[in-house]
C-alpha positions in Angstrom: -8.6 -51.3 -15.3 -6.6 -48.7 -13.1 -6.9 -45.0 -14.6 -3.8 -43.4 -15.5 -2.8 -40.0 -14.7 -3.0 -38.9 -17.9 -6.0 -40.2 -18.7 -7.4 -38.4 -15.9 -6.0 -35.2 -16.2 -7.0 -35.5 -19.9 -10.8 -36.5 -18.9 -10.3 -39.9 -20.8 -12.9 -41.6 -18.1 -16.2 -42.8 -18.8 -15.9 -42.5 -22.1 -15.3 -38.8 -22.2 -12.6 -36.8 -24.3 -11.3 -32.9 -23.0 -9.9 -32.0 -26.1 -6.0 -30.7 -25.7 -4.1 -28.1 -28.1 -2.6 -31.1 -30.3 -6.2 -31.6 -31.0 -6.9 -28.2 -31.7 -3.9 -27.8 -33.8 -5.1 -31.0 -36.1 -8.3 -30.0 -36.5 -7.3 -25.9 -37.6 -4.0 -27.8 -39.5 -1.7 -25.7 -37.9 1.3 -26.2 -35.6 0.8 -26.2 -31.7 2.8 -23.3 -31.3 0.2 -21.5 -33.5 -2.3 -22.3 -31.4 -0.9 -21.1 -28.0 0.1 -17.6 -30.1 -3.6 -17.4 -30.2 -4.3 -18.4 -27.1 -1.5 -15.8 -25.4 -2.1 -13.9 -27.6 1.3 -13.4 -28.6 3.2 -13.0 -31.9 1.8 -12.9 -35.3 -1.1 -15.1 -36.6 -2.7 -14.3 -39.7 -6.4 -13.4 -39.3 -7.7 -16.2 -41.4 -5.6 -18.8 -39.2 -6.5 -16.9 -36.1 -10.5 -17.8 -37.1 -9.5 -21.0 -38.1 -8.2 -21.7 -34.7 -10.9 -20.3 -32.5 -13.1 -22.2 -34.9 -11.6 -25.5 -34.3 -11.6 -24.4 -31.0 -15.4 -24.0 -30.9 -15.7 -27.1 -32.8 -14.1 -29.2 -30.4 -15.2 -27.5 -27.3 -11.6 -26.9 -26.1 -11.0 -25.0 -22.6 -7.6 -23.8 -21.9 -5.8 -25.0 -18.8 -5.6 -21.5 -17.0 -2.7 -22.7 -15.3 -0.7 -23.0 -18.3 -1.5 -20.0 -19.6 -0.7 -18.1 -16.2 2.7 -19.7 -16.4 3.5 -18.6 -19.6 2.8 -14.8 -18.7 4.6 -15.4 -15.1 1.2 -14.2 -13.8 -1.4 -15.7 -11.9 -3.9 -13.3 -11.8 -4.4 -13.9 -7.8 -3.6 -11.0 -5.4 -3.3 -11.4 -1.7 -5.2 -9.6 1.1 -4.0 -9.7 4.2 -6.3 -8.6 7.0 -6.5 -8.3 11.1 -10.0 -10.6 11.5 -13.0 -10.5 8.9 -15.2 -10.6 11.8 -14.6 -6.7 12.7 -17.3 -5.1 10.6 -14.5 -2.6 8.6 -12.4 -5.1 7.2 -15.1 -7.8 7.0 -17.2 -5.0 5.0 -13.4 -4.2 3.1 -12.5 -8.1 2.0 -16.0 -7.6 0.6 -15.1 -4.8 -2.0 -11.8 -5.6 -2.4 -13.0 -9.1 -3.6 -15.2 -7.3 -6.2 -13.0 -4.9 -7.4 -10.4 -7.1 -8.0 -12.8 -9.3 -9.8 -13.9 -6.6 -12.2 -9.9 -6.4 -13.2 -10.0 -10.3 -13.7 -8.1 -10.9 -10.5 -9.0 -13.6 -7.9 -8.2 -12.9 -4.1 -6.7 -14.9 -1.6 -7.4 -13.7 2.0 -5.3 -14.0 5.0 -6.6 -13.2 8.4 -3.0 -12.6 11.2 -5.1 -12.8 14.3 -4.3 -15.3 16.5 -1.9 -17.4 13.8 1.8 -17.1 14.8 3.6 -16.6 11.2 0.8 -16.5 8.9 1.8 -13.3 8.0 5.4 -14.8 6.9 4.2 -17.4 4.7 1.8 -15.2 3.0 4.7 -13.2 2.0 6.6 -16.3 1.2 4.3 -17.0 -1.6 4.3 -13.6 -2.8 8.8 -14.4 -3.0 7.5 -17.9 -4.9 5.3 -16.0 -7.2 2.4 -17.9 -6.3 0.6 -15.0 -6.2 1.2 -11.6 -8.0 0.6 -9.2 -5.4 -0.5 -8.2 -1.8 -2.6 -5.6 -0.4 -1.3 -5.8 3.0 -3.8 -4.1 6.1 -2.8 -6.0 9.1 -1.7 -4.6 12.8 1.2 -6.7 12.5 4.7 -5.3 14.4 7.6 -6.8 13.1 7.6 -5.8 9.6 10.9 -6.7 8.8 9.4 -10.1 6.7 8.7 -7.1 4.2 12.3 -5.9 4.0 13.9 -6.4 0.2 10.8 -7.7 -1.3 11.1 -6.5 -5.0 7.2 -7.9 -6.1 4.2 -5.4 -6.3 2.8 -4.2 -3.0 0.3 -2.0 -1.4 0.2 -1.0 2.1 -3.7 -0.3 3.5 -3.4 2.1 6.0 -0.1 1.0 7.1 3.4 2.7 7.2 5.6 -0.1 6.1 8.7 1.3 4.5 9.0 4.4 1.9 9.0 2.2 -0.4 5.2 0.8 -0.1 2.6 3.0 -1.1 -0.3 3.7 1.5 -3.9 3.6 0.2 -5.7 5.3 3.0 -8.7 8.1 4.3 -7.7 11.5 4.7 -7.7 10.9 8.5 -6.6 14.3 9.3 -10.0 15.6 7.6 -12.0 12.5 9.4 -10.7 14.0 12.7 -11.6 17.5 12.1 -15.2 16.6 10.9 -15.6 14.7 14.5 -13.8 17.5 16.6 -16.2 20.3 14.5 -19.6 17.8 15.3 -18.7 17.5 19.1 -18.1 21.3 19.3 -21.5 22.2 17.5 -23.1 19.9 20.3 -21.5 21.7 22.9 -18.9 19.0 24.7 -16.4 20.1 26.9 -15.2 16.7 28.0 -13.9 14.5 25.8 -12.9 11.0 25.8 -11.0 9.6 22.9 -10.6 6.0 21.9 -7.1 5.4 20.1 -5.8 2.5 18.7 -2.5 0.8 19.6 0.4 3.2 19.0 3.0 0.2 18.4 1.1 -0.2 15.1 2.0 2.5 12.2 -0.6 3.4 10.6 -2.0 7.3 9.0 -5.4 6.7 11.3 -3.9 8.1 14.1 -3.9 11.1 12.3 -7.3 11.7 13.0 -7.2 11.4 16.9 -4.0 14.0 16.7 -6.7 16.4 14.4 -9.4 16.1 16.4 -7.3 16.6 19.9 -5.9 19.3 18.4 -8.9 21.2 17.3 -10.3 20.3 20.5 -8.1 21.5 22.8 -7.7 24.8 21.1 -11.4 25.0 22.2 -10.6 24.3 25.7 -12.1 20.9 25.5 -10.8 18.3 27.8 -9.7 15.4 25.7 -9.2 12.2 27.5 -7.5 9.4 26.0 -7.7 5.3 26.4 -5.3 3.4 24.0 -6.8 0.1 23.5 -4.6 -2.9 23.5 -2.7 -4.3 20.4 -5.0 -7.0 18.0 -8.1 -5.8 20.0 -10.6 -6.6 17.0 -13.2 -8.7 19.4 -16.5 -6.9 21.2 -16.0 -8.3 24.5 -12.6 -6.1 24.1 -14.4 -3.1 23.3 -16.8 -3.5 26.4 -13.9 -4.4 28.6 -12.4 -0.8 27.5 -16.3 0.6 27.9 -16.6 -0.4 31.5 -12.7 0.8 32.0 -13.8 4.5 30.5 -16.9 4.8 32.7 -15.0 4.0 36.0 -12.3 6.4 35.2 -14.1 9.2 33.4 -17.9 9.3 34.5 -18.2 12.6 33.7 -17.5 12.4 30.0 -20.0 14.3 27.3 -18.7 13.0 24.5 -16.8 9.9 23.1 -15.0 9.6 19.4 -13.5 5.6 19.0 -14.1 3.0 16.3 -17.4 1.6 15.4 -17.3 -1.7 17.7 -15.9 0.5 20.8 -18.4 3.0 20.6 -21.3 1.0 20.3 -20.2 -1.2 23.2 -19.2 2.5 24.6 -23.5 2.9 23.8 -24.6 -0.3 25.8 -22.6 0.3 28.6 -24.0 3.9 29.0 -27.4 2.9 28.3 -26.8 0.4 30.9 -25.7 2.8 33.2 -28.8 4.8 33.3 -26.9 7.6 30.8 -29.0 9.7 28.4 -27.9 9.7 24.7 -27.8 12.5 23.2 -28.9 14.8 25.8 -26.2 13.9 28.3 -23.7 11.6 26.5 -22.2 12.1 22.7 -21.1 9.5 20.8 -19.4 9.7 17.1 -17.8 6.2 15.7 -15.1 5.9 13.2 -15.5 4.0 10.0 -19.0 4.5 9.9 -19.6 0.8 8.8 -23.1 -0.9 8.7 -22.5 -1.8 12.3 -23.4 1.7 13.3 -26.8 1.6 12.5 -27.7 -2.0 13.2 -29.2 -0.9 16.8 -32.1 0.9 17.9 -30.7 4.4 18.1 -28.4 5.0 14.9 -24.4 6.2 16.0 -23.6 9.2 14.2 -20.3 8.2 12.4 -17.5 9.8 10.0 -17.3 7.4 7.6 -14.2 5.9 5.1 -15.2 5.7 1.7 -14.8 1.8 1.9 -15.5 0.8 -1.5 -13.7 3.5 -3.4 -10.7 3.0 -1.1 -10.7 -0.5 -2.0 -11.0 -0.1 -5.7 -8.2 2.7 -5.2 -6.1 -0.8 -3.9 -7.5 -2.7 -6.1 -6.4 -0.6 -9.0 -3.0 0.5 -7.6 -1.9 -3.3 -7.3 -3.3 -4.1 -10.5 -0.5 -1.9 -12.2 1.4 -2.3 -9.9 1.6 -6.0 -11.5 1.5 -4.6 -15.0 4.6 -2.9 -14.3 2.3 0.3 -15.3 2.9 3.6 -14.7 0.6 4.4 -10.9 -0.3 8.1 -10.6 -3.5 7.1 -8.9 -4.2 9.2 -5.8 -3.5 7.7 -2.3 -6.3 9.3 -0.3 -9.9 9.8 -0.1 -12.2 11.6 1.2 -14.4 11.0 4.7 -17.9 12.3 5.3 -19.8 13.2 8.3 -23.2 10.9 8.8 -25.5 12.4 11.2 -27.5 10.1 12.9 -28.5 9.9 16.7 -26.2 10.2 19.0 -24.7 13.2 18.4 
């Protein structure tokens, strides 16, 4: 005989039985109602028909639909992510802790990746305006941010300047670039070049190339600077820009950039017969586990990528709660001496 829906979704096959609240309800002798106040744990219930409940419940081996439950608190306990590429070793190593974070606060993640998928972006946010999920952490390089434009659900910007309205969870960048222009100055540089990111993209990073040129130039370093184009996440970019800094600057001591550029930035000298540390500096940005994959360790000022992501993590979080958020913003970046510099 053909199965039913119903007895599908209500594991009637093969002889098996998933027991439903009606069945709870007879077995406790209470209304159904009184069994999904326990469950949501909502209203009043009596204790002694609260244990009768969770002991019928016990009895009968009943698992509630989590679905249903969601829908009744409007909640689904699922925040988005939206990120650049997973395969760059900073947000790859990010999606990581964020995932875990927001597991500890009972929250599942859904992950969306922009690069290379016209309106991803869009629909992700689309879902967010359909409640599908309850929030988004939002860290990609995207331009048009106008899909973001009178959305009333919980957000939080990752080191991104959407509108005044979004809070920005991000490294105290301006610190990062003082700790690099302070390491370079100790080693004795006096040519410079500096790796930037795409200035079409808002974001509170670039705050640490405008420290560190600052600082730099005050010393009478020569700062060069190569802007990398926009969505460049991939290391054959980052060797293409390598090759591109040697023809034009071959007399550089030193170069500051993000953790792919700069090791790609280390082959490429290496390849070109260049002597790291004694004539070439190099300090990467991020400081992920990239940098110290290689043979000779990249001295790196490293984001706090775990705390920054439970800083997210729990800023979204209450966000959704409609709690009160006087979390910080910020954290703090260190300086990890290695090799190279």
């Amino acid at each position: 005989m053909e199965k039913s829906y119903e007895d599908v979704w209500n594991g009637q096959e093969d002889g098996a039985h998933m027991a439903r609240i009606k069945d709870v309800a007879r077995e406790a002798g209470v209304a159904a109602s009184t069994v999904s106040l326990v469950l949501n744990q909502k209203g009043y219930v009596s204790e002694a028909t609260r244990q009768k409940v969770e002991a019928a419940m016990k009895k009968l081996n009943y698992i509630p639909s989590e679905v249903a439950r969601n829908l009744s608190l409007s909640r689904t306990q699922t925040i988005g992510v939206i990120l650049p590429s997973l395969s760059h070793p900073f947000f790859g190593e990010l999606a990581e802790e964020l995932e875990a974070a927001l597991y500890h606060l009972d929250y599942k993640m859904m992950i969306c990746c922009t690069q290379a998928k016209e309106n991803s972006e869009r629909d992700f946010v689309d879902m967010l305006r359909r409640r599908t999920m309850d929030g988004i952490i939002m860290g990609a390089h995207s331009l048009d941010l106008s899909i973001y434009d009178g959305l009333d659900q919980p957000i939080i910007a990752f080191d991104r300047i959407i509108n005044p309205r979004i809070p920005i969870v991000h490294c105290d960048h301006r610190r990062g670039g003082q700790l690099a222009a302070e390491a370079f100055l100790r080693a004795g540089c006096g040519r410079i070049a500096d790796i930037i990111g795409y200035q079409g993209v808002h974001s509170p990073a670039h705050e640490y190339h405008r420290a560190f040129r600052t600082i730099m130039e005050a010393y009478g370093v020569e700062v060069h600077v190569i802007e990398l184009p926009w969505n460049a996440f991939g290391y054959a970019d980052f060797l293409q820009t390598a090759e591109r800094l040697f023809a034009e600057y071959p007399a550089v001591d030193g170069i500051l950039g993000a953790d792919m550029v700069v090791a790609a930035c280390q082959h490429s000298a290496v390849a070109r017969g260049y002597r790291i540390p004694e004539k070439l500096k190099l300090i990467a940005y991020d400081g992920t586990s990239f940098t110290c994959t290689g043979a000779q360790p990249i001295t790196a000022v490293r984001q706090p990528i775990r705390q920054l992501a439970r800083l997210a993590a729990e800023k979204i979080v209450r966000r959704v709660k409609g709690e009160m958020d006087d979390l910080p913003c910020t954290c703090e970046p260190e300086l990890i001496e290695r090799e190279t510099c």
